[in-house]
C-alpha atoms as one frame of an Amber mdcrd trajectory, in Angstrom:
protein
   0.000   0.000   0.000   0.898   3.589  -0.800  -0.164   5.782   2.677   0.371
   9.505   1.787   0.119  12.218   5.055  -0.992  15.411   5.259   2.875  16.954
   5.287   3.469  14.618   2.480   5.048  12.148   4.162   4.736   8.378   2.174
   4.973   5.154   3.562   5.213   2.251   1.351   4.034  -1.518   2.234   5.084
  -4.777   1.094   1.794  -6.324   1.613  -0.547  -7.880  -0.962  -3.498  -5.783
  -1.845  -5.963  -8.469  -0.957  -3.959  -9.142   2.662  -5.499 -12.456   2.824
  -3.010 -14.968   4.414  -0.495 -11.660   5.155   0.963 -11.278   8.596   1.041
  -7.684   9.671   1.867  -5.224   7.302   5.380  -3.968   7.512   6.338   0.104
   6.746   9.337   2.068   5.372   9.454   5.913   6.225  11.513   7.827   3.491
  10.780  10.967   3.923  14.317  12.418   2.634  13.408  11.330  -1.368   9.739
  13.144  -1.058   8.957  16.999  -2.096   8.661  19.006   0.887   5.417  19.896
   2.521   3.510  22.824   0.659   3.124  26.436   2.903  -0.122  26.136   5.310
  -0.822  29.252   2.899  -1.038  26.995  -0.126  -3.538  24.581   1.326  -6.910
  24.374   0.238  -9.568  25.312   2.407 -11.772  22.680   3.982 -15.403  22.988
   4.957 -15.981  24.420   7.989 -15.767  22.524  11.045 -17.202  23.595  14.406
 -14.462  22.571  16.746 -16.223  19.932  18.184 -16.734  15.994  17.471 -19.045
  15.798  14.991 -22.792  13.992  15.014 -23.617  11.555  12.157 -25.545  13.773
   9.713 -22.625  16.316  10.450 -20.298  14.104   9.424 -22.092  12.883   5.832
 -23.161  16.816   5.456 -19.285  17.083   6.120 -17.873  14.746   3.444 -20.630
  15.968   0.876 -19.229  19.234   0.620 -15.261  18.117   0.905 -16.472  15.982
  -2.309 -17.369  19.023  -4.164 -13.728  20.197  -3.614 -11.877  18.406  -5.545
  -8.361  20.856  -5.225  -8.222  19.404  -1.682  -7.893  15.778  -2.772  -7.502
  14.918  -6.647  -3.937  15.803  -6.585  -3.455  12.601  -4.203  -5.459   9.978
  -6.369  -3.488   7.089  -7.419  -4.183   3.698  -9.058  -2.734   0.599  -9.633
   1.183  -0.643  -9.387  -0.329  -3.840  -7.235  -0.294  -1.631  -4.240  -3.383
   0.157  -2.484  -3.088   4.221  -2.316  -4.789   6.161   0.111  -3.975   9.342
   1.851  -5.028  11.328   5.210  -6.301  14.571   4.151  -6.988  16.142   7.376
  -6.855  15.165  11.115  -7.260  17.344  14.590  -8.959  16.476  17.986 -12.258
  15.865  16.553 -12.004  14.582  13.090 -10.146  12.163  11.237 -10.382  12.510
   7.238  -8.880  10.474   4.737  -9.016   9.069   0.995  -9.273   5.786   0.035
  -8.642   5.000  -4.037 -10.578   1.335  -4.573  -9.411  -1.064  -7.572 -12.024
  -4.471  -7.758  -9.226  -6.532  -6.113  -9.255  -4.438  -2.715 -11.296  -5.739
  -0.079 -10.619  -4.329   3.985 -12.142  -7.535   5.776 -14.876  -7.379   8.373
 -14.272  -4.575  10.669 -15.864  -1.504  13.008 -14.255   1.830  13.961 -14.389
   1.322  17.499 -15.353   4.220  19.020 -15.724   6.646  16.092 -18.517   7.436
  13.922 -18.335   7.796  10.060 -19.108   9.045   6.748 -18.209   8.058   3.298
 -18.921   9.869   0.003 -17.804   8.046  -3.364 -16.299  10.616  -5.326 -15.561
   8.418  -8.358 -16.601   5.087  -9.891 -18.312   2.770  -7.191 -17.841   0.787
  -4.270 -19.222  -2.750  -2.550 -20.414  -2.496   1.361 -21.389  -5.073   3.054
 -22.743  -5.814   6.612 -22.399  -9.327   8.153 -25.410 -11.386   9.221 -24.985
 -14.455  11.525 -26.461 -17.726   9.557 -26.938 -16.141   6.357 -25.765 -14.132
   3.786 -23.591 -10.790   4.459 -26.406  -7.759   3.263 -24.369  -5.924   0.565
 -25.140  -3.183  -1.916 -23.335  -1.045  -4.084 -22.712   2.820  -3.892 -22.196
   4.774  -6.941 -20.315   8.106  -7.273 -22.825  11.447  -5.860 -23.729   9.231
  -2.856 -22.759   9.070   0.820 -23.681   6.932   3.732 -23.136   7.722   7.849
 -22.613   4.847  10.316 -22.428   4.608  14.211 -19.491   2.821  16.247 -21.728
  -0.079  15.972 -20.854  -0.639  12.672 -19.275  -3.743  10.881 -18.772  -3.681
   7.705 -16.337  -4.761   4.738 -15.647  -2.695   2.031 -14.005  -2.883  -2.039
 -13.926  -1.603  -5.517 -16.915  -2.544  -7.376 -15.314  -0.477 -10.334 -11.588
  -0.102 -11.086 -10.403   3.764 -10.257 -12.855   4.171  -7.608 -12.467   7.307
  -5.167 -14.357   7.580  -1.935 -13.735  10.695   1.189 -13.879   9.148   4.558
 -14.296  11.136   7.807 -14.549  10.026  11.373 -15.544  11.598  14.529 -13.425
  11.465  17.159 -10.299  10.830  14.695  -9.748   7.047  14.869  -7.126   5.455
  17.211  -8.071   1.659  17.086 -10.385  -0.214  14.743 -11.940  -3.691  15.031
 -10.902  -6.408  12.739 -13.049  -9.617  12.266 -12.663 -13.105  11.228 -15.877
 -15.339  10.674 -15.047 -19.058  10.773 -16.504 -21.527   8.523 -18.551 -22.790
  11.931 -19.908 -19.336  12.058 -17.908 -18.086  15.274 -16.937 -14.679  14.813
 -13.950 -13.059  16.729 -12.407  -9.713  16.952  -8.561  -8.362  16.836  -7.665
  -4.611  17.833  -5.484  -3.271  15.868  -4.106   0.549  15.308  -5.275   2.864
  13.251  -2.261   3.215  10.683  -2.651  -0.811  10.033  -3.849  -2.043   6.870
  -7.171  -3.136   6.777  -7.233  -6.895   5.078  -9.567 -10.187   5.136  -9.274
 -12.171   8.267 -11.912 -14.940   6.971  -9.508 -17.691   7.086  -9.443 -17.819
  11.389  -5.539 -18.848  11.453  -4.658 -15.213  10.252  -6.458 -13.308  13.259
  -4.682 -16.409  15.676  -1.014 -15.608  14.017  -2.109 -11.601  14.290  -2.734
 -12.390  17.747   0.283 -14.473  18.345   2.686 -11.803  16.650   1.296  -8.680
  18.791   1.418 -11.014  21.824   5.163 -11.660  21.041   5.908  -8.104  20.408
   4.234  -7.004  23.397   6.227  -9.428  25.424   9.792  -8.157  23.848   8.640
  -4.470  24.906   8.201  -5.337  28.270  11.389  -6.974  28.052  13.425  -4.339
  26.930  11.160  -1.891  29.258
């Protein structure tokens, strides 16, 4: 994956775009070879924001109008090179913005935001959600470009590209610090991994990736304490 900051900042990952089977994602900071960070004078002004975490409708309301803008974002679109691209476009106390770019081969895995609420507006193209549903089918649909949803903390959901070059604007109120990440076994036993932020969303279905996920952060919490 391609993860592009605010001060321009890039971090580059070596893991597959689909993540199934992956281990955690690995990262390489090279800041030195990037252009430096445009003047806070050249930035492009974002909707107003009222200082304050924002409710659900505020939030959709929010990323409806930073869709209509697209000299805040366009500039950071990018597709393809068998790597996902997205990039944070805005973060504070209270709100947590970022762009996702969606090719039909991406797919995050089951997962919730914790304790954040959300907004997306597709900008570009189209993209698949889908909502789990214990002994049945997951309830999916697709949303086109010109349309935005709004979701609770409650929310589990997976989502991909339904159309190659997809764009969609995601905001979350408070700014997300740990996310949810799911795997459903074939016996219908779902179970849930923490995991930061700044990880790379990927399928868990196969239940022997959340146990080595697990396994891995319980190692590397044990060598911190360690060293401590």
């Amino acid at each position: 994956m391609t993860v592009t900051a605010p001060d321009s900042t890039t971090r580059s990952s070596s893991a597959p775009l689909d993540g199934a089977g992956a281990g955690a994602a690995s990262a390489v900071l090279d800041a030195s070879a990037l252009p430096a960070a445009p003047a806070a004078s050249a930035a492009p002004a974002l909707p107003a924001l009222p200082g304050r975490d924002l409710t659900r409708p505020e939030l959709k309301a929010w990323v409806d109008e930073m869709a209509t803008r697209p000299e805040a974002w366009r500039h950071l679109v990018q597709h393809g090179g068998g790597q996902r691209h997205f990039a944070s476009l805005y973060r504070d106390s209270h709100i947590d913005v970022w762009l996702l770019c969606w090719d039909t081969t991406d797919d995050t895995g089951w997962h919730d935001h914790d304790i954040s609420s959300g907004a997306v507006a597709v900008v570009e193209g189209a993209v698949n959600e889908a909502n789990p549903r214990m002994g049945g089918e997951a309830v999916s649909r697709v949303v086109e470009a010109g349309r935005s949803f709004h979701f609770g903390p409650d929310h589990i959901h997976r989502m991909g590209g339904h159309i190659d070059g997809s764009v969609s604007i995601h905001a979350y109120s408070p700014p997300l610090w740990r996310m949810g990440q799911y795997s459903i076994g074939s016996n219908g036993v779902m179970r849930r991994q923490s995991v930061s932020y700044a990880d790379e969303l990927r399928p868990m279905d196969d239940i022997s990736v959340i146990e080595q996920y697990r396994d891995e952060q319980a190692a590397a919490d044990a060598l911190a304490a360690r060293d401590a």
